[in-house]
MARNURO-346239 format. One record per residue: residue number from 1; residue in one letter; x, y, z of N, C-alpha, C, O in turn. Coordinates in nm, 2 decimals, padded with zeros to 4 digits. Layout:
{NUM; a; {X; Y; Z}; {X; Y; Z}; {X; Y; Z}; {X; Y; Z}}
...
This chain:
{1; x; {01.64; -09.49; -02.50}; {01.68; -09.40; -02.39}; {01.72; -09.27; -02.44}; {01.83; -09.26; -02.49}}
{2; x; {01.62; -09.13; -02.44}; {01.66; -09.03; -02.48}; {01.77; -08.97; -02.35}; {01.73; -08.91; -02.24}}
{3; x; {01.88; -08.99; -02.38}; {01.98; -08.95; -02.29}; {01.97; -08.81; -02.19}; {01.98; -08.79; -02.07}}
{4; x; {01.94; -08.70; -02.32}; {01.95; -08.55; -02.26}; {01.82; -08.54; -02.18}; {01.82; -08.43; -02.12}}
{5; x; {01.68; -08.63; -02.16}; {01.59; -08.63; -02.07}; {01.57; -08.69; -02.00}; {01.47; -08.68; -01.93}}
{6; x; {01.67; -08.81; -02.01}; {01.72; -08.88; -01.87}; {01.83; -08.83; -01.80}; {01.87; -08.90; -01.70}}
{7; x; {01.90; -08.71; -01.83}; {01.95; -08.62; -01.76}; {01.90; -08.54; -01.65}; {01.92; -08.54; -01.53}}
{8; x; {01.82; -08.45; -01.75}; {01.72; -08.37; -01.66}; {01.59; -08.44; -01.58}; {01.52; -08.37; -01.51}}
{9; x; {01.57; -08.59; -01.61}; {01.49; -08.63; -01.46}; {01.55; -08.74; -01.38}; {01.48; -08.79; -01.29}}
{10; x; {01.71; -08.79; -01.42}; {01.74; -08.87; -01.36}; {01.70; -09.02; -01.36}; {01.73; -09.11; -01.28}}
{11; x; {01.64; -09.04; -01.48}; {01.58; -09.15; -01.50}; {01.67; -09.24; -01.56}; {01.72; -09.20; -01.67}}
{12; x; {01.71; -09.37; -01.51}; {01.79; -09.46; -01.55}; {01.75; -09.60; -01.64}; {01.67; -09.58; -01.73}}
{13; x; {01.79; -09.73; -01.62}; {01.77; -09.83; -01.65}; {01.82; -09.94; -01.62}; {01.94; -09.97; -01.65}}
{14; x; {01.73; -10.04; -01.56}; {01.73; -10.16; -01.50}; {01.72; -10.23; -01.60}; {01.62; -10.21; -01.67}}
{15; x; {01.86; -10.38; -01.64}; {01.85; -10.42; -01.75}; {01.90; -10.59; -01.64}; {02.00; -10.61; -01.58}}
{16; x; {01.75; -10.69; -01.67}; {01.79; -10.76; -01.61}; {01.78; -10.88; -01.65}; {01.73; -10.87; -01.76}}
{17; x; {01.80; -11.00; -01.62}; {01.76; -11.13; -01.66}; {01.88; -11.27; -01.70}; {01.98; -11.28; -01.63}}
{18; x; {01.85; -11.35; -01.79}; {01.89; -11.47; -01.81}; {02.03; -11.42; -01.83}; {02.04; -11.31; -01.89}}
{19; x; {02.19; -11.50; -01.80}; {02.34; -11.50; -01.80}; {02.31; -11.48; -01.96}; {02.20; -11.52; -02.01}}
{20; x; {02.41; -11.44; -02.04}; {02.46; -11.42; -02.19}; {02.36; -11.36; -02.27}; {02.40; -11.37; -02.38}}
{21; x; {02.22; -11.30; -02.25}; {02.15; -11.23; -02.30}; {02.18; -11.08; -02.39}; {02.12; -11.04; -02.49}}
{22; x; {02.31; -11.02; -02.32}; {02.34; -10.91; -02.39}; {02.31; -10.75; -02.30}; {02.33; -10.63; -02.34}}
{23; x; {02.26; -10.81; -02.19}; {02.30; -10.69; -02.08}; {02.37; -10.62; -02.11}; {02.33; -10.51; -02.15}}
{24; x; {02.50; -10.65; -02.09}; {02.65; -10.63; -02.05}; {02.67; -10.52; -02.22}; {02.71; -10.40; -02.24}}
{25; x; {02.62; -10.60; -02.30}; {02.66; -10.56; -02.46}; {02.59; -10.42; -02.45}; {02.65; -10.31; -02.46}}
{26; x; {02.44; -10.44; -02.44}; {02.36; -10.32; -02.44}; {02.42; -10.19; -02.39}; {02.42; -10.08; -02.43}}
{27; x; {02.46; -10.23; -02.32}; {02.48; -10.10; -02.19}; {02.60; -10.07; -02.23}; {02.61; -09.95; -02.21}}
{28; x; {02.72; -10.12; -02.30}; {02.83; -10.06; -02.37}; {02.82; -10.03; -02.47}; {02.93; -10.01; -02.52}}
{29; x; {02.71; -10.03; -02.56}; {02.70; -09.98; -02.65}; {02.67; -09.82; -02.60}; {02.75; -09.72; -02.60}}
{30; x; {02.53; -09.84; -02.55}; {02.46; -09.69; -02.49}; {02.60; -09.63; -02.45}; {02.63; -09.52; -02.50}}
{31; x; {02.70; -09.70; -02.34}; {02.82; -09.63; -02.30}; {02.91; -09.54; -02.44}; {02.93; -09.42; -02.45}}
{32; x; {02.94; -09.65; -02.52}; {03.01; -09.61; -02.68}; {02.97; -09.47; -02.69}; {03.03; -09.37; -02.69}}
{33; x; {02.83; -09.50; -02.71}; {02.77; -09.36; -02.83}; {02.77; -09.24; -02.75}; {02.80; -09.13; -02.79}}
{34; x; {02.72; -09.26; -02.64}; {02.74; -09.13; -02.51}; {02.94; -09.10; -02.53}; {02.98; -09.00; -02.58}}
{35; x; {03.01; -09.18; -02.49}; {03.14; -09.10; -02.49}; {03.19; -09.02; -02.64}; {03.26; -08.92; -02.66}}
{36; x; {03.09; -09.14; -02.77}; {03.13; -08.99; -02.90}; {03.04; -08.90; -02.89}; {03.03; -08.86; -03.01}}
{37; x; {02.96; -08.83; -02.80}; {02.87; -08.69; -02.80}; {02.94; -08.68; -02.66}; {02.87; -08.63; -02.57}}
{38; x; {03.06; -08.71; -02.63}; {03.14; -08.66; -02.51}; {03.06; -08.62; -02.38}; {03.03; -08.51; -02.33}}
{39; x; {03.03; -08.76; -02.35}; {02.93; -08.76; -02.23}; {03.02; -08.79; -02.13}; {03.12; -08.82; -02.19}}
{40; x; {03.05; -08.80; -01.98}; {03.13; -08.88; -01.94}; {03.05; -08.99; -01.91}; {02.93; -08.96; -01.90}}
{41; x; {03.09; -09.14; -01.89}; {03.06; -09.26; -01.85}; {03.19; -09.33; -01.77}; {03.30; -09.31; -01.80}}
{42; x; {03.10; -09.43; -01.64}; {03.23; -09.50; -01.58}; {03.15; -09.62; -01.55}; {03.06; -09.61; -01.47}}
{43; x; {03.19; -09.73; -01.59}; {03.17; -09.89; -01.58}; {03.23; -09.97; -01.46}; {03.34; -10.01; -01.46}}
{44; x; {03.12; -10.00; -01.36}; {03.22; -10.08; -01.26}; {03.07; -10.20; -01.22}; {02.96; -10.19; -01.25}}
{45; x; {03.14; -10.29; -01.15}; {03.05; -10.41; -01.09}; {03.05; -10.35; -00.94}; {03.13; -10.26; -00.89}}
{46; x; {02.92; -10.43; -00.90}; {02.89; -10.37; -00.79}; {03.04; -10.40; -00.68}; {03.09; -10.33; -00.60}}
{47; x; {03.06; -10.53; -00.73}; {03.17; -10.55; -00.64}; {03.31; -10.47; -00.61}; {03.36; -10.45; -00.50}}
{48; x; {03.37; -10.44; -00.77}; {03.42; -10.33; -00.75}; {03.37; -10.15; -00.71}; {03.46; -10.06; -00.71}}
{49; x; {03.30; -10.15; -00.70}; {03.21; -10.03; -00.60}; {03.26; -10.03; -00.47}; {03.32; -09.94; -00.42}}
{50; x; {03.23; -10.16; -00.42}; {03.29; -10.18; -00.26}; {03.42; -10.19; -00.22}; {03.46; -10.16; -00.11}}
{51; x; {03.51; -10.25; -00.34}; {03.62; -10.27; -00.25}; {03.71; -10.13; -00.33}; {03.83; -10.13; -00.31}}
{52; x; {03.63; -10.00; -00.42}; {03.72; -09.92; -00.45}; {03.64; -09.81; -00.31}; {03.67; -09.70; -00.28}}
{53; x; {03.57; -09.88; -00.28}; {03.52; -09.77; -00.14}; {03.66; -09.80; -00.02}; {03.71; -09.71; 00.05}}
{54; x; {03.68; -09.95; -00.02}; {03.75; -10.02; 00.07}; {03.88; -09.93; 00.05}; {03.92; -09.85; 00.14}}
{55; x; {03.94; -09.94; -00.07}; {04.08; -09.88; -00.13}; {04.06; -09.74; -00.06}; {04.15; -09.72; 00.01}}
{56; x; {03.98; -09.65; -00.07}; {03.97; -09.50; -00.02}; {04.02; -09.48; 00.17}; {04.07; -09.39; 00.24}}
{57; x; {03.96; -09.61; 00.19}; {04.03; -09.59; 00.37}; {04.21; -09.60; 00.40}; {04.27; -09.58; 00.50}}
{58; x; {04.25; -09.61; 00.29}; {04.41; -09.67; 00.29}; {04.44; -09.47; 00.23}; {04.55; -09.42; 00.23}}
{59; x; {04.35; -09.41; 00.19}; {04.44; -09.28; 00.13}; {04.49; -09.15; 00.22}; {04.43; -09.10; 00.31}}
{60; x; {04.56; -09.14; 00.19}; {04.69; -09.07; 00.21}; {04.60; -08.90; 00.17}; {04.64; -08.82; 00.25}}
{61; x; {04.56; -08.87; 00.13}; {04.44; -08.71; 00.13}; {04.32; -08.71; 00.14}; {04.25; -08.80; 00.15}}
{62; x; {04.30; -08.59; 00.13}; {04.15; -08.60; 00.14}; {04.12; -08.59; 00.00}; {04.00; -08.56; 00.00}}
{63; x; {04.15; -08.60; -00.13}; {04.09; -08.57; -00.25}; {04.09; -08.71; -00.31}; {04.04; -08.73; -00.42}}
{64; x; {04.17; -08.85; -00.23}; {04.15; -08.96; -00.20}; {04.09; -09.00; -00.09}; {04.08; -09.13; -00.11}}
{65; x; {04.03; -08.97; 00.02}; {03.93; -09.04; 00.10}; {03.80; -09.07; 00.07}; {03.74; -09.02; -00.03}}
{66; x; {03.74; -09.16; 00.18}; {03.60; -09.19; 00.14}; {03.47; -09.10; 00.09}; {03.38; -09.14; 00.02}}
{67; x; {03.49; -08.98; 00.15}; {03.39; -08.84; 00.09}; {03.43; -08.82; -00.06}; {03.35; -08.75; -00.14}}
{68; x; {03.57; -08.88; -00.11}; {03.63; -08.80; -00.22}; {03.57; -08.91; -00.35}; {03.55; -08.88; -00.47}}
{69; x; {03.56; -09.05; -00.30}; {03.52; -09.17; -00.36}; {03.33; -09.15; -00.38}; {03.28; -09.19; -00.49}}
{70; x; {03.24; -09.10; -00.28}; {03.15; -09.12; -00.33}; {03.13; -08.93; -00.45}; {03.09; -08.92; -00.56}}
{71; x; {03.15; -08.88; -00.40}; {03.17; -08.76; -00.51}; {03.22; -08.82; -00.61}; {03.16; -08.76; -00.70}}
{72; x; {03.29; -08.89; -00.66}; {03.37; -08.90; -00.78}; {03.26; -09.01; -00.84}; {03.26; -09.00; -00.96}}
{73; x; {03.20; -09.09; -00.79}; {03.11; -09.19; -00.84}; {02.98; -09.10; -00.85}; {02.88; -09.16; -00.89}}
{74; x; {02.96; -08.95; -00.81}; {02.86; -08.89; -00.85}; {02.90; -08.79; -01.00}; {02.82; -08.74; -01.08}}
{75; x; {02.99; -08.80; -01.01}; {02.97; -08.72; -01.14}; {03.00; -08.75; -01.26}; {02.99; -08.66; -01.34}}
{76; x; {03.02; -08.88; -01.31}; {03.01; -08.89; -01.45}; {02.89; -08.88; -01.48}; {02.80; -08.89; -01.39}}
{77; x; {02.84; -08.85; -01.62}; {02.71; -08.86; -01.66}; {02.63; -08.96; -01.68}; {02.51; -08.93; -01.67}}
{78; x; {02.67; -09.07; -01.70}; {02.65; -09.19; -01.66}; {02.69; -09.27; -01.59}; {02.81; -09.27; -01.58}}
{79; x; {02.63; -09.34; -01.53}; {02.71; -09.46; -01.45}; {02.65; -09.59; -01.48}; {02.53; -09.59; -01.50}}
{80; x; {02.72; -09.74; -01.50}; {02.68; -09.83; -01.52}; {02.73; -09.94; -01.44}; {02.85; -09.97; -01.45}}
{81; x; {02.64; -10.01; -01.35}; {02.64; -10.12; -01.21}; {02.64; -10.22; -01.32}; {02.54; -10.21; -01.40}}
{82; x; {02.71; -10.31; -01.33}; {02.65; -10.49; -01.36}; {02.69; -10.53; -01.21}; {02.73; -10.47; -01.11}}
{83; x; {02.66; -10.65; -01.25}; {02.65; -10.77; -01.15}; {02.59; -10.78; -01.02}; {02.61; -10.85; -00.93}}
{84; x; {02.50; -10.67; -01.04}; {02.42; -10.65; -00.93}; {02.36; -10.77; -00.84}; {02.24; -10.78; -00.85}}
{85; x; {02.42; -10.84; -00.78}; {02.36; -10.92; -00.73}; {02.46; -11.06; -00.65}; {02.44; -11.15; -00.57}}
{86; x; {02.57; -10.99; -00.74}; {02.70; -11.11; -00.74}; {02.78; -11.08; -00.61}; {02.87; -11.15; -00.58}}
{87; x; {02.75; -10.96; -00.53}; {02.88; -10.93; -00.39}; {02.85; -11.03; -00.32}; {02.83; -11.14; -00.38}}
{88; x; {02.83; -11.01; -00.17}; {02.83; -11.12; -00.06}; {02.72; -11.05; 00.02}; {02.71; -11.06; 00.14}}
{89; x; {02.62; -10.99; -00.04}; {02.53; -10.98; 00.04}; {02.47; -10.93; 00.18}; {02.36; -10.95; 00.24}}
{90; x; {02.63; -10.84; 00.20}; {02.60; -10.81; 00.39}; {02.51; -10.63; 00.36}; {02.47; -10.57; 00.27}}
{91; x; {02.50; -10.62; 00.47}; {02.46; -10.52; 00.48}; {02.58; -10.40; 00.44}; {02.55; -10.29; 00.39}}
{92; x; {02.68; -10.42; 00.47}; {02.78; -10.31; 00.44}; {02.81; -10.29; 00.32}; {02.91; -10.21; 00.31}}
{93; x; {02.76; -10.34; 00.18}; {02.75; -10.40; 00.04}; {02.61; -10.30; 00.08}; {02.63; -10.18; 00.11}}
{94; x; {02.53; -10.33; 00.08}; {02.40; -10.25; 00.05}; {02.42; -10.11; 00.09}; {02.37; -10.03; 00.02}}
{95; x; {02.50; -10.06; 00.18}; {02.52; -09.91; 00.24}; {02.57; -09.89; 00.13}; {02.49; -09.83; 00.06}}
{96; x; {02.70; -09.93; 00.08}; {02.76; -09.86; -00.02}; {02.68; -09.85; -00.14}; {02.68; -09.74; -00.20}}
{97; x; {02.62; -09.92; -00.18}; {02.56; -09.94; -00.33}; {02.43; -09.79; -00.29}; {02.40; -09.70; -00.37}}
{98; x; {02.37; -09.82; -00.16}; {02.30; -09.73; -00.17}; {02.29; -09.57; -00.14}; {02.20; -09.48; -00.12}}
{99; x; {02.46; -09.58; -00.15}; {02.51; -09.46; -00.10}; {02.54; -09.41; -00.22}; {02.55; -09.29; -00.25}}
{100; x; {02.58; -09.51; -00.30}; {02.65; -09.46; -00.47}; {02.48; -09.40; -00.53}; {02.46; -09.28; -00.58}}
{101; x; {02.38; -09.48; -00.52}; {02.28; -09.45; -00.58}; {02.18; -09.26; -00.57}; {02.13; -09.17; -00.64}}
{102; x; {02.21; -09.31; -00.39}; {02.15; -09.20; -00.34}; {02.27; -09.03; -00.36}; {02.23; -08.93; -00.32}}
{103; x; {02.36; -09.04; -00.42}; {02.44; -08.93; -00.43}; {02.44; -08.92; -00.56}; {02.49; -08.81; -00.61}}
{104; x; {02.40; -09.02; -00.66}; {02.37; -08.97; -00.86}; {02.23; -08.96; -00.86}; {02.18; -08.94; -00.97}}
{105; x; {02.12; -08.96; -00.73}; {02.02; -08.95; -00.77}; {01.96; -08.81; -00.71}; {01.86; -08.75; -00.75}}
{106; x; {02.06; -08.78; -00.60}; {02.05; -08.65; -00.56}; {02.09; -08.52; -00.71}; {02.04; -08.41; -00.72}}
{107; x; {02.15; -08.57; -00.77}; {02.25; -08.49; -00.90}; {02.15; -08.54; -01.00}; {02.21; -08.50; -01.10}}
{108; x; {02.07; -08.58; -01.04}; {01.97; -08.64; -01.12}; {02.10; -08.71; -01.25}; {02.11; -08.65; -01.35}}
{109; x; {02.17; -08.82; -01.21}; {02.26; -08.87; -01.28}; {02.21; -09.02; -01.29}; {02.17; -09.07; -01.18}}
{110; x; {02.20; -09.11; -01.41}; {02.11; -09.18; -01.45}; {02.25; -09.32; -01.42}; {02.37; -09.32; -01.44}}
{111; x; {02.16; -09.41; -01.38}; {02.26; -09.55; -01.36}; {02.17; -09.63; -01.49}; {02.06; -09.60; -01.52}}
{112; x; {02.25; -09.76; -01.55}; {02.23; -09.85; -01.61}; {02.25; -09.98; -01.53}; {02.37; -10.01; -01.53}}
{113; x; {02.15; -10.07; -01.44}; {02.17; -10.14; -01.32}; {02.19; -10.24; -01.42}; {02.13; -10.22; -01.53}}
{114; x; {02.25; -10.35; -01.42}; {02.27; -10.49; -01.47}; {02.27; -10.59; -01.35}; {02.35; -10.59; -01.26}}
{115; x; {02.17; -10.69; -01.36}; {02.14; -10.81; -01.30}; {02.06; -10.95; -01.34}; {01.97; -10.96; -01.42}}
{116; x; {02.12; -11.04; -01.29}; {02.06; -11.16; -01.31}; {01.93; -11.19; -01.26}; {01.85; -11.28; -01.28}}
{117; x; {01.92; -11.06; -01.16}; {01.81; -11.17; -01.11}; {01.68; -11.08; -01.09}; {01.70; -10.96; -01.07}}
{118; x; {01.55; -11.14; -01.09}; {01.45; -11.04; -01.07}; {01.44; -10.90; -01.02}; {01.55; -10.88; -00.96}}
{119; x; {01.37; -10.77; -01.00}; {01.33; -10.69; -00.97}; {01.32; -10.76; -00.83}; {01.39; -10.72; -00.74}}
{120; x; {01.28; -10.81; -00.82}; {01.17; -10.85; -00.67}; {01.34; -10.90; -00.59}; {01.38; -10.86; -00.48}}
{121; x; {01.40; -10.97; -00.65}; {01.52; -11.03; -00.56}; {01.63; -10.89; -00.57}; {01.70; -10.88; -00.47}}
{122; x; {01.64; -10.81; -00.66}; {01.72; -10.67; -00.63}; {01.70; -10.60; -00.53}; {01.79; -10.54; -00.46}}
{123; x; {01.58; -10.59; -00.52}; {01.55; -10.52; -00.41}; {01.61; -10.55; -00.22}; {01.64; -10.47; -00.12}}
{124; x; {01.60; -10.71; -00.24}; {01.65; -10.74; -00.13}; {01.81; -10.73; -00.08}; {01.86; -10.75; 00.03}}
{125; x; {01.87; -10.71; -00.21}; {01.99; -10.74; -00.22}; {02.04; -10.56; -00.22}; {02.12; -10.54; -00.12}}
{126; x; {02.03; -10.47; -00.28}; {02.06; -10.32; -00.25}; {01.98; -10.25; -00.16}; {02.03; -10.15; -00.11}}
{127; x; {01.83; -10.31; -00.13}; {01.73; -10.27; 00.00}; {01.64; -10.15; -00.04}; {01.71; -10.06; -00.09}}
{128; x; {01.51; -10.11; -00.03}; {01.40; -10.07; -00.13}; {01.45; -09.90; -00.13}; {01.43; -09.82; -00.22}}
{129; x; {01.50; -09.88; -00.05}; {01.58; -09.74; -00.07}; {01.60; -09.69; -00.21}; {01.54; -09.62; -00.29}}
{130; x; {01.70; -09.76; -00.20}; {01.82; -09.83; -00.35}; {01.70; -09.77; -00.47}; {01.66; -09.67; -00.54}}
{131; x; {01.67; -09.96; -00.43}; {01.61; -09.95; -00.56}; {01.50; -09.89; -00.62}; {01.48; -09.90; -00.74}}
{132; x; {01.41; -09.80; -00.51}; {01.33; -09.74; -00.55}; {01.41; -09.61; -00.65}; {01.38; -09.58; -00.76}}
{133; x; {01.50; -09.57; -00.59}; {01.58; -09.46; -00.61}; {01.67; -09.51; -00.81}; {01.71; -09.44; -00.91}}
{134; x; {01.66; -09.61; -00.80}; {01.73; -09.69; -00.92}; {01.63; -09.66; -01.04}; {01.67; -09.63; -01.15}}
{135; x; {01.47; -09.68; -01.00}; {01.40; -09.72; -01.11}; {01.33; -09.57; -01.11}; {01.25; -09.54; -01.20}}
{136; x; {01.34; -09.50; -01.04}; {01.28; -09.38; -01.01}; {01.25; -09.34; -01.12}; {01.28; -09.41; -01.21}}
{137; x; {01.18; -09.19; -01.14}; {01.19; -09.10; -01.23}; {01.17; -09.15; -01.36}; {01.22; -09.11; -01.47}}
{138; x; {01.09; -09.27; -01.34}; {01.04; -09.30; -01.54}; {01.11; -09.36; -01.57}; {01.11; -09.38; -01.69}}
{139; x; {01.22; -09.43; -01.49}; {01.32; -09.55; -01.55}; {01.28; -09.62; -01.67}; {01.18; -09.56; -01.73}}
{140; x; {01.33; -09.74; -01.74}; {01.31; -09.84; -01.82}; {01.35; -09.95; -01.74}; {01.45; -09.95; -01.68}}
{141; x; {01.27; -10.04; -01.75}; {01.29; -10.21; -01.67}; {01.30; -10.25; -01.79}; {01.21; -10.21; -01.87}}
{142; x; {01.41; -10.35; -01.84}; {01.38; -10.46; -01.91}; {01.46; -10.57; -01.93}; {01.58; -10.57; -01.93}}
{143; x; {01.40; -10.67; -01.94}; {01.37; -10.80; -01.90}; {01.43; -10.85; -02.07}; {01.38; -10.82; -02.18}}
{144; x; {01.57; -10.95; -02.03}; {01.61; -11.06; -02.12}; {01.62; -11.20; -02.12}; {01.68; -11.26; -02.02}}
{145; x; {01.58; -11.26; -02.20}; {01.54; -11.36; -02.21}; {01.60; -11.41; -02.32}; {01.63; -11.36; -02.42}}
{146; x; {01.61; -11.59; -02.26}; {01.67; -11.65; -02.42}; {01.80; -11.71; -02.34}; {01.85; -11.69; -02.23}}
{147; x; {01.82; -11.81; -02.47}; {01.99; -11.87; -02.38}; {02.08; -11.78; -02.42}; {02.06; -11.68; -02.48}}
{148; x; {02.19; -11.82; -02.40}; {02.31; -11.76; -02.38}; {02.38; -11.74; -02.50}; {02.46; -11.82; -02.55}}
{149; x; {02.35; -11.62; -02.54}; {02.41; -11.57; -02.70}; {02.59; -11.59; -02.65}; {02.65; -11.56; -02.76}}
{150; x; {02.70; -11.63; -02.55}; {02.76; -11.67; -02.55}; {02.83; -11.83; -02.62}; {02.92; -11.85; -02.70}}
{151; x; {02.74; -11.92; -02.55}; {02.72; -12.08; -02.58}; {02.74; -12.08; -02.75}; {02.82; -12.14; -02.83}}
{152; x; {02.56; -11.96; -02.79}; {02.57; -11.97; -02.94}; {02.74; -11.95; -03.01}; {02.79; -12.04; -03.08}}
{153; x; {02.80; -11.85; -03.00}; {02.91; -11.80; -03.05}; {03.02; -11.93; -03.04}; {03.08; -11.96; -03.14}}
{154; x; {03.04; -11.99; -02.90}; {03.06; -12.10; -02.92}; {03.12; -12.19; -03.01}; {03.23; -12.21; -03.05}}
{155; x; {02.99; -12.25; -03.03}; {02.97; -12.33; -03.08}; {02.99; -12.29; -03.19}; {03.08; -12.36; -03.25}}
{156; x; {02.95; -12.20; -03.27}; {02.99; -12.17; -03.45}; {03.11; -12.16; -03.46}; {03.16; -12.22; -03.56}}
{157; x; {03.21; -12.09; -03.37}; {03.33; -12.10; -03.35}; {03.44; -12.17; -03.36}; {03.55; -12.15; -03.42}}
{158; x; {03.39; -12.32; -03.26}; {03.47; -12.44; -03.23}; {03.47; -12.51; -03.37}; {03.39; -12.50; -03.47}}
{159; x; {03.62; -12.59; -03.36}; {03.67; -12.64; -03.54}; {03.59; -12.78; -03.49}; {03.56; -12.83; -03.37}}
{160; x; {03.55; -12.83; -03.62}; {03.46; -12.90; -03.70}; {03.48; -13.06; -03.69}; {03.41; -13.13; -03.75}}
């Protein structure tokens, strides 16, 4: 992922597939190396997405309310979704996600989507808006496979 030309077209990456693959790893790495060339980056699950949307109706200003929440989720230079797939599925979960989407994609600001589960089932779950808008602009899709580099660690781990 050449960063500074996934700046200027907005182009992100959908990193999806099998639990303990290294998603999660990947994407903080890319996160790492972007904050030492002083990039900004901000890491949240989709779930926390919603309920820091939720926290913004309880605020007390406007540089805390809900206009103040999706601006602030548009401007790091990166942004990175895991668990895309894990909320509850209503439609008021899809508004938000595709409100987060549609305001870093208006700013050509590049997301790192993390999910378990197909392309084909993301779609239903953030709604084709979303995700068109996610993979847009020359994205990278890719697809992990393999068991769970978790299990492995495991096990080499556990005494004998």
């Amino acid at each position: 992922m050449d960063f500074d030309n996934a700046v200027e077209s907005g182009a992100g990456l959908l990193l999806w597939g099998d639990v303990g693959t290294g998603k999660t790893h990947l994407a903080c790495a890319i996160a790492n190396s972007l904050l030492m060339q002083r990039y900004t980056v901000v890491y949240t699950s989709a779930l926390e997405l919603v309920a820091g949307l939720k926290a913004s109706w309880k605020a007390t200003s406007r540089e805390e309310g809900e206009l103040a929440f999706y601006r602030n989720m548009a401007k790091p230079d990166l942004m990175i979704i895991d668990e895309i797939g894990m909320q509850h599925d209503s439609d008021f979960e899809r508004v938000v996600l595709s409100a987060v989407v549609e305001a870093r994609s208006r700013d050509c600001r590049p997301i790192i989507a993390i999910s378990n589960l197909e392309p084909s089932k993301i779609i239903r779950v953030v709604g084709q808006r979303a995700f068109d808008r996610l993979i847009g602009y020359d994205s990278e899709i890719l697809k992990f496979e393999g068991a769970s580099l978790r299990k492995r660690v495991q096990r080499s781990s556990s005494p004998g």
